[in-house]
N, C-alpha and C positions, 0 to 999 in steps of 0.2 A: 504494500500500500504506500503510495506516494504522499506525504506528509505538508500539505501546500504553502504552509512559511514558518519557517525556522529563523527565530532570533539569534542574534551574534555578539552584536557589541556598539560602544561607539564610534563615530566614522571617526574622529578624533587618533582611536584607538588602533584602529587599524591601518590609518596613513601613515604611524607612526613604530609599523613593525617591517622589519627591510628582510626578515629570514623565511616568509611564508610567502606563498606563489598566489596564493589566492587574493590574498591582499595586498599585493602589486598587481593585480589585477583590477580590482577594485578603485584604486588609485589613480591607475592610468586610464583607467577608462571614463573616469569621472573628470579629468583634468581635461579628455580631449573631447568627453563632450560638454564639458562649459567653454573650452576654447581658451586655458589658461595655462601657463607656464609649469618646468617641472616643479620649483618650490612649492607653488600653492596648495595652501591650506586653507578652507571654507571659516570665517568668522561662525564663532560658538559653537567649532564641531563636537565639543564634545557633548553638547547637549541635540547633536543628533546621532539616533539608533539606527542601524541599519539590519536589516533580515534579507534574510536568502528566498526569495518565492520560487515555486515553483509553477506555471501559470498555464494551464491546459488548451490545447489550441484546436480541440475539437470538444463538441456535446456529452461526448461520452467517455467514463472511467479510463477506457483504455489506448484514450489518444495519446498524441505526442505532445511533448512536453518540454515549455521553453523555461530557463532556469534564466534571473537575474536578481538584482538585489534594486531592496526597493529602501528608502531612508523615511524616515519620519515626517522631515519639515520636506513636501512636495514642490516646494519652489525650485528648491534647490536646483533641480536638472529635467529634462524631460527623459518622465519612465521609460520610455521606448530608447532610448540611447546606453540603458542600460542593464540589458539584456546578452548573455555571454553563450549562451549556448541550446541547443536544441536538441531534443532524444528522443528515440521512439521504443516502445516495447517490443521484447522481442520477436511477438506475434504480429506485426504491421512489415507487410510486404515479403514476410516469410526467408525474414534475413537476420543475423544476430541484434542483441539491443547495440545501437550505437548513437552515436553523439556527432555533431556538425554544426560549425559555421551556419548562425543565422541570416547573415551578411554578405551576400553572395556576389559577384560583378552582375552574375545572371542567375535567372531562377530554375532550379532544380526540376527540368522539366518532367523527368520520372515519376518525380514524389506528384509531378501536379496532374500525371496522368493515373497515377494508383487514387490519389485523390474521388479522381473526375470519375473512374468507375465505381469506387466503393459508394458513392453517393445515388451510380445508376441503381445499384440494386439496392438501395435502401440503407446502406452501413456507414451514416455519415452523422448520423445523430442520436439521441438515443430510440427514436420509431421509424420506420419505412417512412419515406416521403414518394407517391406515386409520381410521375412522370408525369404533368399535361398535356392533355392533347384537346382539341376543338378546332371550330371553325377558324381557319385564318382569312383576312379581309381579302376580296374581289382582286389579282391582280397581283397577289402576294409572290415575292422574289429571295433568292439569296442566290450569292455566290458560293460555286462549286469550284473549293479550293484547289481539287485536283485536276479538272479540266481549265481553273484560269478564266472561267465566263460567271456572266450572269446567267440562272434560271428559273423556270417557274417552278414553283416551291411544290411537291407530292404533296398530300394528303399526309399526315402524321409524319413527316423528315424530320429527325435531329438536328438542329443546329445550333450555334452557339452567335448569343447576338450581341453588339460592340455597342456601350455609352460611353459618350465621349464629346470634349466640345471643340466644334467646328474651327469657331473663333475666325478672323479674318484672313484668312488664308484661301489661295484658290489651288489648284488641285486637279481632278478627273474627276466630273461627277456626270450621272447618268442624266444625258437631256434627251428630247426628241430626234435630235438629228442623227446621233447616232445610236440609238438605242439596239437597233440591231444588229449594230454591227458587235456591240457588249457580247451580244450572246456567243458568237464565236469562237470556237476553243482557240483557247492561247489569248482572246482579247485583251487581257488584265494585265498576261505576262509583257506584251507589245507595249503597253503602255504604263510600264512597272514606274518608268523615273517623273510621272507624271501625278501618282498617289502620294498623299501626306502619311507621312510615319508612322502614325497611331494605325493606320488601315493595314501599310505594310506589315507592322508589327504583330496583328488582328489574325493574317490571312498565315503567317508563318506560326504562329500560334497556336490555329486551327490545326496546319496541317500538323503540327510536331504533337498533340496529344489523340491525332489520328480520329478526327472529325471531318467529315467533307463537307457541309455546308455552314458560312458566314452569312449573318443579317447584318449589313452596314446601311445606316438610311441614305447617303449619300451616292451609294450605287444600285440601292435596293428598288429607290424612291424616283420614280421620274422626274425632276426636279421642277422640267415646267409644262409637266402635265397638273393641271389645276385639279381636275377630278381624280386623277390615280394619287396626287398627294393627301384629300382628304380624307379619300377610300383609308390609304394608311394612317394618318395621322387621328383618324378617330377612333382606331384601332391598337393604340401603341401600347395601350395595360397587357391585350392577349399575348401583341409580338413577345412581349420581354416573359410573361408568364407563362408562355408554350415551348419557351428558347430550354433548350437542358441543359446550358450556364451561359449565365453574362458575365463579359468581361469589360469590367467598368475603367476605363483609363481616368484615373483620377489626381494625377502630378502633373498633369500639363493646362496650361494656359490656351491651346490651340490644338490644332489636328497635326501639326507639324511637330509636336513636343514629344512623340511617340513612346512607344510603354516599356514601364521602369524592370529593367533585370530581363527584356528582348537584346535583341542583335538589334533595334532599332534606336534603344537608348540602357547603356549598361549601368549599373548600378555602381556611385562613387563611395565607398564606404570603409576607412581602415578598423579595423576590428582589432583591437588591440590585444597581444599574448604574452603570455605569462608562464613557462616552462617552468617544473620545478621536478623535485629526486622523481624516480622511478615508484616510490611507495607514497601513500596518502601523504599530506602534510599534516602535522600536530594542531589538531585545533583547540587544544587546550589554553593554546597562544591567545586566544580570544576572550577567553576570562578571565 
């Protein structure tokens, strides 16, 4: 049973021990996410406490599990910067328990494809969530990531649909004039350096956890068709709620800002480490 925060000591106490891995780890992780020098020391740390959480990153008992330390006074830093590590039990993905870098350049597309099925069949929280299916609007479209066109959507199709914001940027977006020529195999690919990065990033995406169809409203959507836009847009609850996952790009300003931890924008992040002996460290150092 994983025990979800365990108390330590004062941060005071801990910046001030040089023989233990854990707390130079603690230290330098704190310095480089306030953005402060190696001396620094936090005014009246010793009247902050620090604990070890251990913070579950799924619904149920037996998810994975991110370890950081959390301090008393919350101003101090942002929780999310100080976070050190991530583990899975040993029954997830049917590999030993191990441990990994939460901080990646790129995101772990395996883990987010084991993800993406254990959720089809139901093992993603603690009940089955069934799958939607229903009517989609008059005219409804996605891209077929492995043929590179637009098409008209099957009856019950999987895909996975992209929110994201446009922002002023132009781009390749689906008008009348060429609309059929969209459908084309290979269309997309012809016109690859003509897409904003969020969409590139969307369709490479797609294909890498082994989906064939993307809902992008920008390619999906006739742009100045007036009736096939309201057809969809008064539709857009079903799109996102028939889709069997969105992918929400939420770090960018624009369509050009493409999605964090792709080949389209990599993640900048130094994760800071802490080597020590081969056996546990003493943590009696702590009291």
């Amino acid at each position: 049973q994983i025990k979800e925060e365990i108390p330590l000591a004062s941060l005071q106490h801990i910046l001030e021990i040089d023989d233990c891995s854990f707390c130079r780890l603690v230290s330098s992780t704190l310095k480089a996410a306030s953005g402060k020098h190696e001396k620094w020391i936090p005014v009246n740390s010793k009247d902050v406490m620090c604990t070890i959480q251990v913070l579950p990153m799924e619904a149920d008992l037996y998810g994975a599990r991110e370890l950081g330390v959390n301090f008393s006074k919350k101003e101090l830093v942002d929780p999310n910067r100080m976070k050190f590590y991530r583990f899975s039990p040993a029954s997830n993905m049917g590999i030993p328990s191990r441990g990994q870098s939460i901080h990646l350049p790129l995101i772990d597309i395996d883990l987010v494809k084991w993800w993406y099925r254990e959720c089809l069949v139901g093992k993603c929280g603690l009940k089955a969530v069934p799958h939607k299916t229903g009517r989609l609007p008059k005219g409804f479209r996605v891209i077929d990531v492995q043929r590179y066109c637009i098409i008209d959507a099957e009856p019950g199709c999987q895909y996975i649909a992209l929110s994201y914001v446009w922002g002023n940027v132009g781009g390749l977006q689906n008008l009348q004039r060429h609309r059929k020529d969209l459908e084309r195999d290979e269309a997309i690919r012809d016109r690859i350096e003509y897409l904003p990065n969020t969409i590139k990033g969307a369709i490479s995406f797609t294909r890498s956890i082994g989906v064939r169809y993307l809902w992008v409203d920008g390619l999906c959507i006739v742009q100045d068709d007036l009736e096939d836009k309201m057809n969809q847009i008064t539709a857009m609850d079903q799109i996102y709620s028939f889709a069997s996952l969105t992918l929400a790009a939420t770090s960018g300003a624009n369509a050009n800002a493409g999605l964090s931890g792709t080949i389209t924008r990599s993640r900048d992040f130094h994760q800071p480490i802490s080597r020590g002996a081969s056996s546990l460290a003493n943590v009696d150092q702590l009291y």
